[in-house]
C-alpha positions in Angstrom: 38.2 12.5 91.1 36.3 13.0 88.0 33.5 15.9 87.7 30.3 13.5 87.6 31.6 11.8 90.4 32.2 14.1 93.0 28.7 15.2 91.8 27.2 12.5 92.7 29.0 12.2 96.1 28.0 15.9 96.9 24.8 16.6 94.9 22.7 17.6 98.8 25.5 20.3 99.4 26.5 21.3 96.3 22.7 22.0 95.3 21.9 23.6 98.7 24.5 26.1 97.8 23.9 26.6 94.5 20.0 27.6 95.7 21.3 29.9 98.3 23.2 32.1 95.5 20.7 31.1 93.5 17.5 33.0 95.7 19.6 35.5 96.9 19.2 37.4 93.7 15.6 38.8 95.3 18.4 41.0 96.7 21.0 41.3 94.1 21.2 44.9 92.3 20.1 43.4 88.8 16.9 42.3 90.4 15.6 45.2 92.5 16.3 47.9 89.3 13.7 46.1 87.6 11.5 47.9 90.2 13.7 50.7 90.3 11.4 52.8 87.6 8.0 52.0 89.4 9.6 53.2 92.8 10.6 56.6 91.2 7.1 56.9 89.8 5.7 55.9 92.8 7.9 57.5 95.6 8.5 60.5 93.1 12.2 60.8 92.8 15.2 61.4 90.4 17.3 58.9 89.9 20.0 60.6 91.8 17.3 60.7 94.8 17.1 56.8 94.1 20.8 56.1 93.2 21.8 58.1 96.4 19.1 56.1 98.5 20.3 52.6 97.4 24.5 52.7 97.6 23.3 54.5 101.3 21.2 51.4 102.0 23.7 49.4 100.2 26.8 50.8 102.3 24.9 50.1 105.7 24.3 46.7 104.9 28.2 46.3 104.3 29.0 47.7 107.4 26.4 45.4 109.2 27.5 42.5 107.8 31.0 42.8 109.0 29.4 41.8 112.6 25.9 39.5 111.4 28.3 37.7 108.8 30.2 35.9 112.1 27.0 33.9 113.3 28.2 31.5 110.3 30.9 30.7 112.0 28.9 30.1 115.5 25.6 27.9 113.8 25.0 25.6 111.4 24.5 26.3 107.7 20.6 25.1 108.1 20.1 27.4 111.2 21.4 30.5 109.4 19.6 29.2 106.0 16.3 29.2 108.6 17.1 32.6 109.8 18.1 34.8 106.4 15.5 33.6 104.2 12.6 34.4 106.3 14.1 37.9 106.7 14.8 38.4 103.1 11.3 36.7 102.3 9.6 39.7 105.1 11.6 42.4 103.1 9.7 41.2 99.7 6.9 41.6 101.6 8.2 45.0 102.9 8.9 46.0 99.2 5.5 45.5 98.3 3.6 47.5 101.3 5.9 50.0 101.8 4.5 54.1 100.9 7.1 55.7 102.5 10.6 56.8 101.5 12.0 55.9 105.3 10.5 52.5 104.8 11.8 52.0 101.2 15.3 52.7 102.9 14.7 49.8 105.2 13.2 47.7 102.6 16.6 48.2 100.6 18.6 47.7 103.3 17.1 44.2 104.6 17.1 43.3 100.8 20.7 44.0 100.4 22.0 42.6 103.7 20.0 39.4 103.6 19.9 38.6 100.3 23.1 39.7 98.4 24.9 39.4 101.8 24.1 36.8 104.2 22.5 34.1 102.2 25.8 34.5 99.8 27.6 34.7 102.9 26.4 31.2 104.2 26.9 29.5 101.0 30.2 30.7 100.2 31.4 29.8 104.0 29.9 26.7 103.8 31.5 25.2 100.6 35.1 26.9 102.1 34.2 24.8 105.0 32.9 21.4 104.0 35.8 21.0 101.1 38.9 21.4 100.8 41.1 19.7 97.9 37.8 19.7 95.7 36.7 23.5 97.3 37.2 24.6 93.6 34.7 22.6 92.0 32.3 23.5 95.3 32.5 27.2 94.9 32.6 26.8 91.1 28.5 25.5 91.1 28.0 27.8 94.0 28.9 30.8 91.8 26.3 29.1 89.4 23.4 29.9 91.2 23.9 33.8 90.9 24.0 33.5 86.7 20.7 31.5 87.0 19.1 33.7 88.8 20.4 36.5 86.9 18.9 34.8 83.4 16.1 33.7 85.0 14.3 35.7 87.6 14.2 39.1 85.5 12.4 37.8 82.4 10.1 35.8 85.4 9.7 38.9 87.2 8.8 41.5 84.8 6.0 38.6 83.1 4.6 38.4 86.5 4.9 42.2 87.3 2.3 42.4 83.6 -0.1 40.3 84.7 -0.5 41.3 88.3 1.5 44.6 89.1 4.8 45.2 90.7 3.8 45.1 94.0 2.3 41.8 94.1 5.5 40.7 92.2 7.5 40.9 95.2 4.6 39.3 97.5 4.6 36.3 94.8 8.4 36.6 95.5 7.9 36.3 99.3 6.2 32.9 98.6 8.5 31.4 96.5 10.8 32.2 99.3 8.8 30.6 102.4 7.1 27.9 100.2 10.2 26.4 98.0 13.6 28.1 99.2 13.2 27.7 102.9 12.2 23.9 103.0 14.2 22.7 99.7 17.4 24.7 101.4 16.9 23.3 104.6 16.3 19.7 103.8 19.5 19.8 101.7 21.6 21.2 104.3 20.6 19.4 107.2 23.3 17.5 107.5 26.7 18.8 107.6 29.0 17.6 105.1 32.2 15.5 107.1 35.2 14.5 105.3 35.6 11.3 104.1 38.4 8.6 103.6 37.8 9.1 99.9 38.2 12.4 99.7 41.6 13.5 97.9 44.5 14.9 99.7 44.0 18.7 100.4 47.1 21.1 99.6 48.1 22.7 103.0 48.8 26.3 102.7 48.2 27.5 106.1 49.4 25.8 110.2 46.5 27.6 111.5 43.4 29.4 111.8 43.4 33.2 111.9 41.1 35.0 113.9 39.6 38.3 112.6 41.6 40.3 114.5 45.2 38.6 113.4 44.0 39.4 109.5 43.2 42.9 109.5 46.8 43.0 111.2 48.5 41.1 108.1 50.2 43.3 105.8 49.4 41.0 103.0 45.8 41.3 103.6 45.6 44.6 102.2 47.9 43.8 99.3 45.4 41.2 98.2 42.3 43.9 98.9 44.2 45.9 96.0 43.5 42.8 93.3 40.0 42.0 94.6 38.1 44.9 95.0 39.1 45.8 90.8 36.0 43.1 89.6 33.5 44.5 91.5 34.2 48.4 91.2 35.2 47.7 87.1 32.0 45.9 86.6 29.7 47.8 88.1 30.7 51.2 86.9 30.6 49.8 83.5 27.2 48.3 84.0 26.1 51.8 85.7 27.3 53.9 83.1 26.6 51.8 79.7 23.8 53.8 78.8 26.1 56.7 78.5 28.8 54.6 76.8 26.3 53.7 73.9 25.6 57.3 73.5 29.2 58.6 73.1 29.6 56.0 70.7 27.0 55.8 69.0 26.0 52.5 69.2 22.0 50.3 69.3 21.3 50.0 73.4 19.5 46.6 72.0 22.9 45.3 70.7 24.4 46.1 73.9 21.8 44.4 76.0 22.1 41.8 73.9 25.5 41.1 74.6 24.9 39.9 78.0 24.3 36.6 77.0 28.3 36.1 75.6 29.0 37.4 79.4 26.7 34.8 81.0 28.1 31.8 78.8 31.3 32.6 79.3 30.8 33.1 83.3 29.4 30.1 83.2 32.4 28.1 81.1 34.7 30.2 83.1 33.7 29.2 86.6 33.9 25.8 85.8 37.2 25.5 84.1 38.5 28.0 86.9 37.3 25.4 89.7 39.1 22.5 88.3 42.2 25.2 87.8 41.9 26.2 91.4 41.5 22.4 93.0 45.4 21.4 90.9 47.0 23.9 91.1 45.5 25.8 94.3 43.8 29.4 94.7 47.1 31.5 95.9 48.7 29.5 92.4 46.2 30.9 90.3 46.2 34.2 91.6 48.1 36.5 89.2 46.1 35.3 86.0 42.5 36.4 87.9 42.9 40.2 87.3 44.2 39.4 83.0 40.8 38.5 81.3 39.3 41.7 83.0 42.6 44.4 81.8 42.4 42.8 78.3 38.3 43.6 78.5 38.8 47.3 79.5 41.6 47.7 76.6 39.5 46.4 74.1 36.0 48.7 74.9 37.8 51.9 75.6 39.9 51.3 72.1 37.8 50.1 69.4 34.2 52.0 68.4 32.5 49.3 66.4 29.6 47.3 67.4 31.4 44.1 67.6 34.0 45.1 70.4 30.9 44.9 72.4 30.6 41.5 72.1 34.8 40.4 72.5 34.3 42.9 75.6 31.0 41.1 77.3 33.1 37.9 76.6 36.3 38.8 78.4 34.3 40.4 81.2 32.6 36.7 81.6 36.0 35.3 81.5 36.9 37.6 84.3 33.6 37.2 86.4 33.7 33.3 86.4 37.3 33.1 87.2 37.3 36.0 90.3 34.0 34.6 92.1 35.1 31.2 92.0 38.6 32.4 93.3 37.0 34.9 96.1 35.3 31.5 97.0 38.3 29.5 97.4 41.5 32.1 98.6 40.4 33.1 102.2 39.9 29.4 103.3 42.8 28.5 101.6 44.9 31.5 103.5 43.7 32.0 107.0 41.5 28.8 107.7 38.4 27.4 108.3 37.3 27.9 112.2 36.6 31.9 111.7 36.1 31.8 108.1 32.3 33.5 108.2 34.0 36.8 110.4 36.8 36.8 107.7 34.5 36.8 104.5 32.3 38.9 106.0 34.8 41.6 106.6 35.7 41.2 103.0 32.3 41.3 101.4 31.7 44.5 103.1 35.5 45.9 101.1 33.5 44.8 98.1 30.5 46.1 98.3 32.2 49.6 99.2 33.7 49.1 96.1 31.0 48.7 94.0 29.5 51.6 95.8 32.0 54.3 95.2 32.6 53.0 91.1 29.8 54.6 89.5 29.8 57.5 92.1 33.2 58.0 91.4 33.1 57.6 87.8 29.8 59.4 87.4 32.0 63.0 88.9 35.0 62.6 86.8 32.5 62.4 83.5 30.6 65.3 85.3 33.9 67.3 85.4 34.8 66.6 81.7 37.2 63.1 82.1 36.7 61.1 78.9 35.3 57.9 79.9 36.7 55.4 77.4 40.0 56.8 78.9 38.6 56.4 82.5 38.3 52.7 81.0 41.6 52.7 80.2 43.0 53.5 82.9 41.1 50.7 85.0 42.6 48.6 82.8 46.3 49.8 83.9 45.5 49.4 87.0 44.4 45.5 86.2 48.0 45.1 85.2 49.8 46.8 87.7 47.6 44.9 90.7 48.0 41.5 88.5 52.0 42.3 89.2 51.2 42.5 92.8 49.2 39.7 93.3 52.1 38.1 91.2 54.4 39.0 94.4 51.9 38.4 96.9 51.1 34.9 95.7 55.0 34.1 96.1 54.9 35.4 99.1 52.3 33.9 100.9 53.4 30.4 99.2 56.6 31.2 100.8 54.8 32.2 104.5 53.0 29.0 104.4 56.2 26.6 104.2 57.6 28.5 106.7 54.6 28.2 109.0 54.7 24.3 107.7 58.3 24.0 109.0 57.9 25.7 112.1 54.7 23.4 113.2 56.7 20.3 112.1 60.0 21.1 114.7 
């Protein structure tokens, strides 16, 4: 089916995902650090005191997720949409009230479970769910919605913040929340997609549906857990540290930041072309090339010391970002079904997080002890290749599970 088409067909659920990733980002990290120099002033910490406060926060909305993340799987995609964003909508409204450091941890907390997990968690469960042959192309304009919000809602944010303060940043937040989000989201997703005569043969990879319990027991699972957690941790602790990366080489902090717009074009390029990969030749298929984009991107910024590698390295890293979150989208439906697909994805967005949790706190003591960091780089980018060979054998193997499974269910 061509691109426009199945546009046209799906624009209601399509767009009522894309807004969900799209207004989580009031609780995505790159939103809330905006804030993060005010609340030190404010709250009079270090930025250990802070860092410490937020991956705490961070780490119990992870580990709450894992049972919150199952009521997708239990209610409708509007009922959830109706539940999250008024909570993630009351902790903007926390944010901005809050004078104490206890109720900053809980504003952090609701911010990070409600908005970077659950209203992601939702979208991401409901494209795996409502598609399945054209689940690539889904998932692909899903994982849209986080690099709009990403260009969009700092520049927004920190014009608004000018004008009227922080504070009443986040209450304006709130609003846009309850007065656009919650209605526009709901409307689009009150009726759940069904699949139609039209729609193109899906590739079966899996007899069944695996419960929770039946994944954490597959071997295979943790093989893959090796591949996916290396995005997250990689990016993160690179984003964490770069201010101490254009020290040691020397380079402009403004060049740096500027490169961020290569990363977001090519995320955005890359999640489309990844979708249509992912929808011919299947997720599990495309599975060894994920992790390639990302080792080449570590080689090249922990080898060359001129300005430009920058650039090639934002680019690769955009390459890398479009083509995992579209795949992370796509594989688990793919592998282990639809029916408990929200208590599966929410166990595995909690492994995530905990990676990008322990990256820069991780990173951050081996620089403390006296590790060179462009070698720390280096190293994450051997590990890209070695866990690209294993996803290699993994993807073989679970191609060959599923025909078994196939052939069994047939006799």
């Amino acid at each position: 089916m061509p691109f426009l088409q199945f546009l046209r067909e799906n624009a209601r659920w399509v767009a009522g995902g894309f807004l969900l990733t799209f207004f989580s980002s009031f609780g995505q990290t790159f939103f809330i650090s905006i804030s993060a120099g005010n609340i030190r002033a404010e709250y009079g910490l270090s930025h250990g005191d802070f860092g410490m406060i937020y991956m705490l926060a961070t780490l119990a909305s992870a580990f709450t997720l894992t049972r919150l993340g199952q009521i997708v799987d239990r209610h409708s995609v509007r009922t959830v949409t109706l539940i999250t964003v008024p909570m993630l909508a009351l902790a903007c409204v926390f944010m901005a009230l809050s004078q104490s450091i206890l109720f900053l941890c809980l504003t952090i907390y609701l911010l990070r479970l409600f908005g970077q997990g659950m209203m992601t968690q939702n979208a991401f469960t409901a494209m795996g769910r409502w598609f399945a042959a054209q689940r690539g192309r889904a998932v692909s304009i899903t994982t849209l919605g986080h690099n709009a919000g990403e260009a969009l809602f700092p520049l927004t944010f920190v014009t608004v913040a000018g004008l009227l303060g922080w504070r009443n940043g986040w209450l304006l937040g709130a609003m846009v929340l309850l007065a656009v989000a919650l209605p526009v989201i709901a409307a689009l997703m009150a009726v759940e997609r069904k699949p139609r005569s039209t729609d193109p043969q899906a590739r079966v990879t899996t007899s069944r549906d695996w419960t929770r319990a039946e994944v954490v027991r597959d071997p295979l699972f943790y093989a893959l857990l090796m591949g996916v957690m290396a995005p997250g941790f990689i990016g993160t602790t690179i984003a964490f540290h770069q201010v101490y990366l254009v020290e040691i080489r020397g380079w402009e902090l403004q060049i740096f930041a500027s490169a961020f717009t290569v990363s977001a074009a090519a995320t955005v390029i890359s999640a489309l072309v990844s979708g249509q990969l992912i929808d011919r030749f299947s997720a599990v298929g495309t599975l060894p090339a994920f992790l390639l984009p990302l080792a080449l991107a570590c080689f090249v910024l922990a080898s060359f010391e001129g300005q430009w590698s920058v650039f090639v390295f934002m680019g690769l890293l955009g390459l890398s970002n479009g083509f995992s979150s579209t795949l992370m989208g796509a594989l688990w439906p793919e592998i282990y079904g639809t029916r408990h697909l929200g208590a599966v994805r929410a166990m595995i967005v909690a492994v995530m997080v905990l990676a990008t949790a322990l990256g820069p706190g991780l990173t951050g003591y081996l620089i403390d002890i006296g590790v060179s960091y462009p070698l720390q780089i280096a190293a994450m980018g051997v590990y890209c290749i070695g866990a690209a060979t294993l996803m290699l054998a993994v993807s073989r193997r679970l191609a060959a599970r599923a025909l078994q499974s196939l052939e069994a269910s047939a006799s």
